[in-house]
N, C-alpha and C positions, 0 to 999 in steps of 0.2 A: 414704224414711226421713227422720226428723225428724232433721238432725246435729246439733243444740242438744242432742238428749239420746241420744246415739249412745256409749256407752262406750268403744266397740271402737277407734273411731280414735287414741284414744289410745293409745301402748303406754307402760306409764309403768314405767319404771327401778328394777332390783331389786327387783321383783313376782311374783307369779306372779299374771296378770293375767287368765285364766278364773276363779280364784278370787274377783277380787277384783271385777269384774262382777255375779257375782253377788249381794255383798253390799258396795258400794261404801261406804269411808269416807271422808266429804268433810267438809272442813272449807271453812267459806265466809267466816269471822271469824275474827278474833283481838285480845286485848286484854290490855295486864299476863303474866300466868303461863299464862292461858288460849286457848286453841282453841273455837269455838263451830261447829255444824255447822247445816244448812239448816233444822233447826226451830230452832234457837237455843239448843242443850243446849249447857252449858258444859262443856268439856276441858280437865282439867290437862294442861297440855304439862311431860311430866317431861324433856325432851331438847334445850331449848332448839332448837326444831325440829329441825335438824340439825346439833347444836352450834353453833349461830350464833346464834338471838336473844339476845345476852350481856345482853343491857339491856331484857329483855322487851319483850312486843307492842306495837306500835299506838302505839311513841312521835311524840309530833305535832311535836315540832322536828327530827328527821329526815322527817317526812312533807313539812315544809312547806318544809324544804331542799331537798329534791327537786324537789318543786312549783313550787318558784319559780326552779330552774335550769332547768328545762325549759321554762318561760316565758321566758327568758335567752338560754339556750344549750344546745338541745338535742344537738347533737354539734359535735365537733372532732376530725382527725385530730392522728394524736403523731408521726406520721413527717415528720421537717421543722418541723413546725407545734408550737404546742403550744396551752394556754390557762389562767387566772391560778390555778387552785383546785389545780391539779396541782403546783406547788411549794410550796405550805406545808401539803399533805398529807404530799407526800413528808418534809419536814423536821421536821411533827409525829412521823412513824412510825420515824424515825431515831432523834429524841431520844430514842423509849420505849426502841428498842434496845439491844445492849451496846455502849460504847465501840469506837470503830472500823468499825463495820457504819454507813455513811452513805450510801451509796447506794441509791435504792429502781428496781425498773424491775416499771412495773406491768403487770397480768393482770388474766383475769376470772376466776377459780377457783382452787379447788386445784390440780385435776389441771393446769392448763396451768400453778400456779408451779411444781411438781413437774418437771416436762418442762423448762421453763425453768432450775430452776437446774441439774439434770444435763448440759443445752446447755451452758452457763457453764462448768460444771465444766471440761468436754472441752475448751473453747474458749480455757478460762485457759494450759491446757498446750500447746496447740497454739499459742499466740502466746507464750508463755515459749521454743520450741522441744525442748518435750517432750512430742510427739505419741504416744511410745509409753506415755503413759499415757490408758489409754483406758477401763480397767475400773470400773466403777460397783456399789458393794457396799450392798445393801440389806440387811434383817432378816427372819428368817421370820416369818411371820405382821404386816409389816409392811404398811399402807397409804401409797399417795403418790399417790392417784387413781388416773384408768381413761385416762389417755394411754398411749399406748404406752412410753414412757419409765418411768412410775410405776406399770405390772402387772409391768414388767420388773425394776425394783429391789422391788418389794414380793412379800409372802409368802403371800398368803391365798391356798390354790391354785383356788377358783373362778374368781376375778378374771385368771386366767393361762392354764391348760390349753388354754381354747377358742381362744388368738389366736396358738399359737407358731406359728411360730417368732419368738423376742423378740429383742430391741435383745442384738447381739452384744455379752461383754463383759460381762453380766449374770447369768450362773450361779450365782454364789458369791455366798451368805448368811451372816451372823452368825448365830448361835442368839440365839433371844428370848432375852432375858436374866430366865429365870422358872422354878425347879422346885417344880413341886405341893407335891414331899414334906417340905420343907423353910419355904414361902412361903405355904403355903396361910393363908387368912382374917388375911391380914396387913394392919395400916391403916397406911398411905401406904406408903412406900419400902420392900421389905425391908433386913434384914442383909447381908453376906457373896456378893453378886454381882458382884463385879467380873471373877473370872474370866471371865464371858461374855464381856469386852471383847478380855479374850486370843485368841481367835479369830482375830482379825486379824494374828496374830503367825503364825499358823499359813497364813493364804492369802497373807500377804505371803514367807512362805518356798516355797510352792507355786509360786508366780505373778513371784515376785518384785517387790518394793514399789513397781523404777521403771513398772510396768505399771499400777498402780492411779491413778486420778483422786480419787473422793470415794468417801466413806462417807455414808449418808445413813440419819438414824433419826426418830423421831417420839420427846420426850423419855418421854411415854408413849404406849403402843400402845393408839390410841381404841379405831379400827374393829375389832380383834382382840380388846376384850374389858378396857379398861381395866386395863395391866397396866404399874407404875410402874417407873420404874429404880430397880435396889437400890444404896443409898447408895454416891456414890463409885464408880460404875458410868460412868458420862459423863467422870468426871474421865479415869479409867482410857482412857476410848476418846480425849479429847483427848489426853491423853499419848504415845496410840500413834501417831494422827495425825502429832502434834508431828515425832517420832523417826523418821517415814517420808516425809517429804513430804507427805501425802496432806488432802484439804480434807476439811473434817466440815461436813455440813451437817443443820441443828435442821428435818425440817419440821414445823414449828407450826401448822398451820392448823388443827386442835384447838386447841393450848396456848394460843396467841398469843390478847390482850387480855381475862385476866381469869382464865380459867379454872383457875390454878393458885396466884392471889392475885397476880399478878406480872404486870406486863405482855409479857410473854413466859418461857418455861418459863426460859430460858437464864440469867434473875437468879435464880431459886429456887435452882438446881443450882453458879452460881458458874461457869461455862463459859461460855466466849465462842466461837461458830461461828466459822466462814468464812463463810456463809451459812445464810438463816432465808427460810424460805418462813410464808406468812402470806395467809388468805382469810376466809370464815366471818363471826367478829368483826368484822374492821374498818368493816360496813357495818350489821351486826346484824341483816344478813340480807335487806337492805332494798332493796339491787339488787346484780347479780353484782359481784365484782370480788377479786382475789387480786393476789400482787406477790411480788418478792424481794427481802430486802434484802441489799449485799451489802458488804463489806468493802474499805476504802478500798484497799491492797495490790491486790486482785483488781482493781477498777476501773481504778486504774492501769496496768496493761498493756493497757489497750483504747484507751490514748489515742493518738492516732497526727496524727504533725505536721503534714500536708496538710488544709487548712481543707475540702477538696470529698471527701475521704475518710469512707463510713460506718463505724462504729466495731463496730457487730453487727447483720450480719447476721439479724435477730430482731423481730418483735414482732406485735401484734394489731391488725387493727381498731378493737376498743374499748378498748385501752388508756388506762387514766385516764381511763375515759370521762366526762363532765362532771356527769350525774345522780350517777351513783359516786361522785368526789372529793366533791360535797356531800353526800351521804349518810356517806360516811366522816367529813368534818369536823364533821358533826353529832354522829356518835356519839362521834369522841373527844370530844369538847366533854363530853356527858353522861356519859364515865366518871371521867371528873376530878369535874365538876362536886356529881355522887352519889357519888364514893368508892367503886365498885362491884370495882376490884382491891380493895381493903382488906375491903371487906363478905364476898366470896369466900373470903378467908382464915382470919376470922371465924368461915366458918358451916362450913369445913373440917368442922368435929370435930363437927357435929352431924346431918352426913349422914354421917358414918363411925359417929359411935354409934347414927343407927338401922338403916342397912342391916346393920350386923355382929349386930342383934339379929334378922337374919333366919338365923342359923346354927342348924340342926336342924328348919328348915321343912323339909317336903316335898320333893325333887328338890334340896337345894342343895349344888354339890358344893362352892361355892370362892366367897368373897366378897370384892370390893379394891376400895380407895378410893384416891385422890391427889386433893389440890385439892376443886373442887366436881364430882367424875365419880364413880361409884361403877359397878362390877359384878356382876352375880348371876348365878353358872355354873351351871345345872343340867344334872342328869345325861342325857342324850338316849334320848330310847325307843329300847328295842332295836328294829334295823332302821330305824329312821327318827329316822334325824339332821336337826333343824331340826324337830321337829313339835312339839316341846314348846314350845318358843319362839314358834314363830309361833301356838300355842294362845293362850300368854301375853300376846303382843302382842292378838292378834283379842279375846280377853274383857273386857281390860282395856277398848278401847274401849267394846264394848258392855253391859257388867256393871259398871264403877266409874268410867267418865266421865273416863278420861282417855288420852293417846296416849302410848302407852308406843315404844321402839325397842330391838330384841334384832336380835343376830348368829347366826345360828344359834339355838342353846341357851341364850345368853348374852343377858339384861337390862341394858340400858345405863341409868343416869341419870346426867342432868345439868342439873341445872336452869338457869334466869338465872342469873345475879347478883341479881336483885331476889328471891329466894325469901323464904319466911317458915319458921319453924321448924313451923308449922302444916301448910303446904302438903308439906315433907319427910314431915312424918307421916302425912298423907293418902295419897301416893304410897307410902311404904313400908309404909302399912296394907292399900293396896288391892291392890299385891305379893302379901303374906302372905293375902290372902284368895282369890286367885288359884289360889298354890302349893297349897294345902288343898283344892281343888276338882281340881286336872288331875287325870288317871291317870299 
């Protein structure tokens, strides 16, 4: 068998990978807003790959950052050791945060910042000597990756079922903070949800408040369908924090650099975490890496006066790893340099006014926008929940040239930052010529 062109070996992540064998889409290029494949057809990338090219393809001052650390210095350990790029990373990603979050400790992913800051969490209260807070409260329909730690606080029940028994201490959900009947085809934030945050009123009376550790949300809900907080929603949940002890932690690895006009969701909304997990952006996708940032307060308790004393227990491999930090220091460089959080903000209202002009296309139940993300909910065929979607996803490739990403039923966009008001209407043209075509 020729392994060069051998499919099978691959099993490639949240697929259904017989299908996809038979009609494989590869992408071999990328450049600007596009995706090109083995004959050279150009793809609009409407998802900033996977929410991460913030600063579109193929930019060459991260290419050549890369390039020329790995010429340099292609690894270093962080245990003990460290090396020079890793602190004025750290202190760039600091600055962008809210006042007080000065700490970074890095990772290669989401799902391992996810994991890492619910470590923290536990770990803050067991060195305060308040070990009986151990409970870790996710959202339904919430993503925090595929650690074990992050299916266990999140909601989406595929990502769960198949690995319980989970991370004890993990049961108890908030309710999305979303009703159809009320929210439906709303642009940015609804009205009148704050009550969702009350919730926590109700497990901290169950459970009792000294039992709980953190809360932990996504400021909106990517992986589940783009679904914003409704005004004054976040305040509410810091408030309740405030009033129990309990750490609230922002994970942004969606939100975080650019995507809500802000360099992190937490200045939009006016709320300052405990902690902010943060992957995706910061590198533009350009080689792995994730991190937490965390609040001076929580830092503090890990300090311990013995100079030969490890301080946690914790970390990676590739932490900070040296290709990484220069790929990171590249990209922030370019979103300062391009104004690309402002540009984001900017072009807010004009991905909201054409996805909303897809209301009474074909299949569309519910449409939402926040920031540069938008969603398109269609109704799922009877008996087969996810085939309308993944129709959509599969045509799109091969009928209008460009790589779309749906949840199930649900159409995701989100472009760069670099989009054009051109390219939004292409994607949201070739959407609607889609929808018109499925059954």
């Amino acid at each position: 068998m020729d392994r060069l062109n051998d499919l099978d070996a691959f099993w490639l992540p949240f697929t259904p990978n017989r299908h996809f064998r038979s009609s494989p889409r590869l992408l071999a290029r990328a450049e600007g807003m596009y995706f090109f494949d083995e004959g050279d057809r150009r793809l609009l990338d409407t998802c900033s790959g996977l929410w991460c090219v913030n600063a579109g393809h193929g930019r060459r001052k991260i290419a050549e950052a890369i390039a020329e650390q790995a010429a340099r210095l292609d690894y270093a350990p962080t245990f003990q050791f460290a090396h020079p790029d890793a602190f004025p990373l750290a202190s760039a990603i600091a600055d962008l945060a809210p006042k007080g979050l000065d700490h970074v400790f890095f990772v290669n992913s989401g799902s391992e910042a996810c994991d890492t800051a619910l470590k923290l969490a536990r770990a803050y209260f067991q060195r305060k000597g308040e070990g009986g807070r151990f409970r870790l409260l996710g959202r339904e329909r919430g993503y925090h990756g595929v650690g074990f730690g992050g299916i266990s606080v999140g909601g989406i029940a595929n990502n769960r079922k198949p690995y319980g028994p989970l991370v004890p201490g993990t049961d108890d959900h908030l309710p999305l903070p979303y009703d159809r009947s009320t929210m439906a085809f709303t642009r940015g934030e609804p009205e009148g949800g704050e009550r969702f945050a009350d919730a926590l009123e109700g497990l901290a009376a169950l459970h009792g408040a000294e039992t709980i550790a953190a809360v932990i949300v996504e400021p909106f809900a990517g992986s589940a369908g783009v679904f914003a907080p409704p005004k004054n929603y976040l305040k509410r949940l810091r408030a309740l924090c405030d009033r129990y002890g309990v750490l609230l932690i922002f994970d942004e690895v969606i939100t975080g650099f650019g995507r809500l006009g802000t360099a992190f969701a937490a200045e939009r909304y006016g709320v300052v975490p405990d902690i902010v997990t943060f992957a995706k952006g910061i590198t533009n996708g350009a080689v792995p890496m994730g991190g937490v940032i965390v609040h001076d307060r929580i830092r503090r308790v890990f300090h311990d006066d013995l100079d030969h004393a490890i301080e946690l227990f914790h970390g990676n491999t590739c932490s900070a790893h040296p290709l990484a930090c220069a790929a990171a220091l590249a990209t922030l460089s370019l979103y300062e340099e391009e104004g690309l959080f402002a540009r984001a903000a900017q072009m807010e209202s004009v991905l909201a006014d054409a996805v909303h002009a897809l209301k009474g296309a074909p299949h569309v139940l519910d449409i939402r926008n926040v920031g540069l993300a938008a969603a398109i909910e269609l109704e799922p065929q009877s008996g087969a929940p996810g085939k309308r979607g993944y129709e959509t996803m599969r045509r799109a490739f091969a009928d209008e040239d460009m790589v779309v990403r749906v949840g199930g039923d649900t159409i995701a966009l989100a472009p760069a930052l670099i989009v054009t008001e051109e390219e939004i209407a292409r994607m949201v043209g070739g959407v609607r010529r889609i929808l018109e075509r499925l059954e």
